[in-house]
TIZAVO-771176 format. One line per 3 residues: number of its first residue (from 1); for each residue x, y, z of C-alpha. Coordinates in Angstrom, 2 decimals. Layout:
NUM	X/Y/Z | ...;
//
This chain:
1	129.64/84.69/87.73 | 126.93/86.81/86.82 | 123.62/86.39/89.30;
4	121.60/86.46/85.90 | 124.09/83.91/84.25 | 123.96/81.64/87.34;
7	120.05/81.56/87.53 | 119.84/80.83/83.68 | 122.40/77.66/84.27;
10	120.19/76.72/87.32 | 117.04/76.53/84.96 | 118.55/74.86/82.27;
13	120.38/72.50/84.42 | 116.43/71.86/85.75 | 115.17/71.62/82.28;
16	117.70/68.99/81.29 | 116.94/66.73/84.66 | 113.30/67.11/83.93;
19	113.55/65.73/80.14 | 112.60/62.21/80.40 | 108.92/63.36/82.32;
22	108.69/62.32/78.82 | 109.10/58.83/78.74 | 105.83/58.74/81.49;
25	103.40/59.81/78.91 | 101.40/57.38/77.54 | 99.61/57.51/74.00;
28	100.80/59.72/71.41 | 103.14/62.96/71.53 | 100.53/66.26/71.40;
31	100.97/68.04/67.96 | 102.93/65.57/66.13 | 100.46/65.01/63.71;
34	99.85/64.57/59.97 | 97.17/65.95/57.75 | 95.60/62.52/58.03;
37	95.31/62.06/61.51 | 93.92/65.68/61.71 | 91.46/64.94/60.10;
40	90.74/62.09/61.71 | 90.80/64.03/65.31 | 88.90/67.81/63.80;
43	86.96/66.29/61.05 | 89.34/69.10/59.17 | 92.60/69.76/58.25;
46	93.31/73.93/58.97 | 93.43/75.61/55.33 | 96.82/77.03/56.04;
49	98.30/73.99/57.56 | 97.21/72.05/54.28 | 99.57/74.87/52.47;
52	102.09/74.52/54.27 | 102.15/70.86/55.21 | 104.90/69.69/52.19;
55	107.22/72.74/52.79 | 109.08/70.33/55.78 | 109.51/66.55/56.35;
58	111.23/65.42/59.31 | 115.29/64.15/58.16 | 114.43/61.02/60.47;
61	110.50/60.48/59.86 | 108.87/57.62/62.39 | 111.58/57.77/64.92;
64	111.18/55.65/68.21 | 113.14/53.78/70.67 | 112.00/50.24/70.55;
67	109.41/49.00/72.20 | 111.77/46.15/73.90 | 114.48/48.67/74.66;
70	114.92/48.95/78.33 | 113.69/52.61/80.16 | 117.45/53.21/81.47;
73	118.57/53.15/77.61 | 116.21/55.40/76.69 | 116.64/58.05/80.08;
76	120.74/57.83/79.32 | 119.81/58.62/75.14 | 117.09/62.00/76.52;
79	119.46/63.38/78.56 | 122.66/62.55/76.06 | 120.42/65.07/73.83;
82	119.86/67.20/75.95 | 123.21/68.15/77.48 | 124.68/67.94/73.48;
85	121.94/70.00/72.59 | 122.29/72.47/75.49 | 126.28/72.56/74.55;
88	125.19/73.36/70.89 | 123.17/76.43/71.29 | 125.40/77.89/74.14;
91	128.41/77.69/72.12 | 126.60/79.36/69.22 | 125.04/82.06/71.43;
94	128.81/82.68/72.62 | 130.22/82.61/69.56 | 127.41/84.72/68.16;
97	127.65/87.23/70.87 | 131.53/87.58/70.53 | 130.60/88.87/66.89;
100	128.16/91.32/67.30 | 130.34/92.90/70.49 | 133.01/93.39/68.32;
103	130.64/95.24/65.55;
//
């Protein structure tokens, strides 16, 4: 294996153990915030953030984990995502790179 390959699996497989740092944070997640609450926080909502603010809604708005559901649920669900997740894009990256090596 590549020395560049193995350090890139090194800090991904890092990333992925560090995903539920998460779960410590208290209070709300930084810059997941509507117009409303913008305003609230600036006293203004940005001009081109106002523009752009109905061109994407989330397909699963208000998602949580319950507030009863126990911390090893939620751990096992963060790092179920992010292994799936990490499988996702590497398999498209491969697949993509097969294609433009052949053009």
């Amino acid at each position: 294996m590549d020395k560049i390959v193995r350090n890139l699996l090194i800090g991904l497989g890092v990333m992925i153990v560090l995903v539920p740092l998460g779960l410590l944070a208290t209070g709300e997640t930084f810059g997941e915030w509507a117009n409303e609450e913008l305003q609230e926080k600036l006293g203004f909502v940005p001009h081109g953030l106002e523009q752009l603010a109905s061109l994407w809604s989330a397909p699963i708005p208000e998602y949580a984990f319950p507030e009863d559901e126990p911390k090893t649920g939620k751990v096992a669900a963060y790092y179920i995502s992010a292994i799936v997740g990490a499988i996702i894009c590497a398999g498209l990256l491969y697949f993509i790179g097969k294609r433009v090596a052949k053009a």
